[in-house]
N, C-alpha and C positions, 0 to 999 in steps of 0.2 A: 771729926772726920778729917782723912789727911787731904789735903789738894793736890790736883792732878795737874803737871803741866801739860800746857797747849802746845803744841809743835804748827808753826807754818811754814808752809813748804814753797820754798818758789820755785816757781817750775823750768823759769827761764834759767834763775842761775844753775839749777840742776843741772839742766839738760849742757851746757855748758862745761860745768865739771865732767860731765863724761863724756865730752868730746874732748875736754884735755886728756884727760884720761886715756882715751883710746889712740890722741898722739902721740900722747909718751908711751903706750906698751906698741902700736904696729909702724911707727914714724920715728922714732927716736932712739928707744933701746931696739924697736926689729922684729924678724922672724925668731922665735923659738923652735930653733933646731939643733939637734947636734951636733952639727957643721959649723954653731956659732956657738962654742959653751958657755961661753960667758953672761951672752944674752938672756940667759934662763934665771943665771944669779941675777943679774941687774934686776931683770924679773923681780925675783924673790924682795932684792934689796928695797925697791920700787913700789912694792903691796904692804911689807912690814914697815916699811917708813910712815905709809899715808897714813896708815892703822896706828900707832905710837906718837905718831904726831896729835892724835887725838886719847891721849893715856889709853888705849885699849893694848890689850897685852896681845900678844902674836905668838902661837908657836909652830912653825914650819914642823910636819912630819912626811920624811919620806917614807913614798911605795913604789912597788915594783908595779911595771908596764905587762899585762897578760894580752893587750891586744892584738892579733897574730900581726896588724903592719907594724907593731914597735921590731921586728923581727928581721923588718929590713933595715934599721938604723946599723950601720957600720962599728958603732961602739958602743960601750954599755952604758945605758942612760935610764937613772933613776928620773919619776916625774916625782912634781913636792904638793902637796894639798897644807892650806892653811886653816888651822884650828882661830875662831877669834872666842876672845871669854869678854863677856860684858860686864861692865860692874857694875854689880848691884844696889 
């Protein structure tokens, strides 16, 4: 029979990681808005890093915004959803 690994979780270092986490997406890189387009790639750049840095493959696919407020952004603005593939 094959053996299963154990996973322990610590909870403090966790909770830590995603307070960094949350400085670098609303402290560091910012608001994602259309007023700041960059901010959104850095986004992007910032999620497929963490993810790649751990060999998980990434692949950005963009959709279109049907929400009626995307209607008030001043310019045209694709939002992006990330696919992750885990290996098996």
């Amino acid at each position: 029979m094959a053996q299963r690994e154990i996973f322990v979780i610590d909870m403090e270092k966790t909770a830590e990681r995603l307070k960094d986490h949350l400085r670098m997406l609303t402290q560091t890189i910012g608001e994602r808005s259309v007023l700041l387009p960059e901010n959104p790639k850095k986004i992007q750049e910032y999620i497929e890093t963490f993810y790649q840095d751990m060999d998980i493959p990434v692949h950005c696919k963009p959709y279109p915004c049907h929400d009626p407020g995307c209607q008030s952004y001043p310019l045209p603005y694709t939002f992006r959803n990330f696919t992750l593939q885990w290996k098996t």
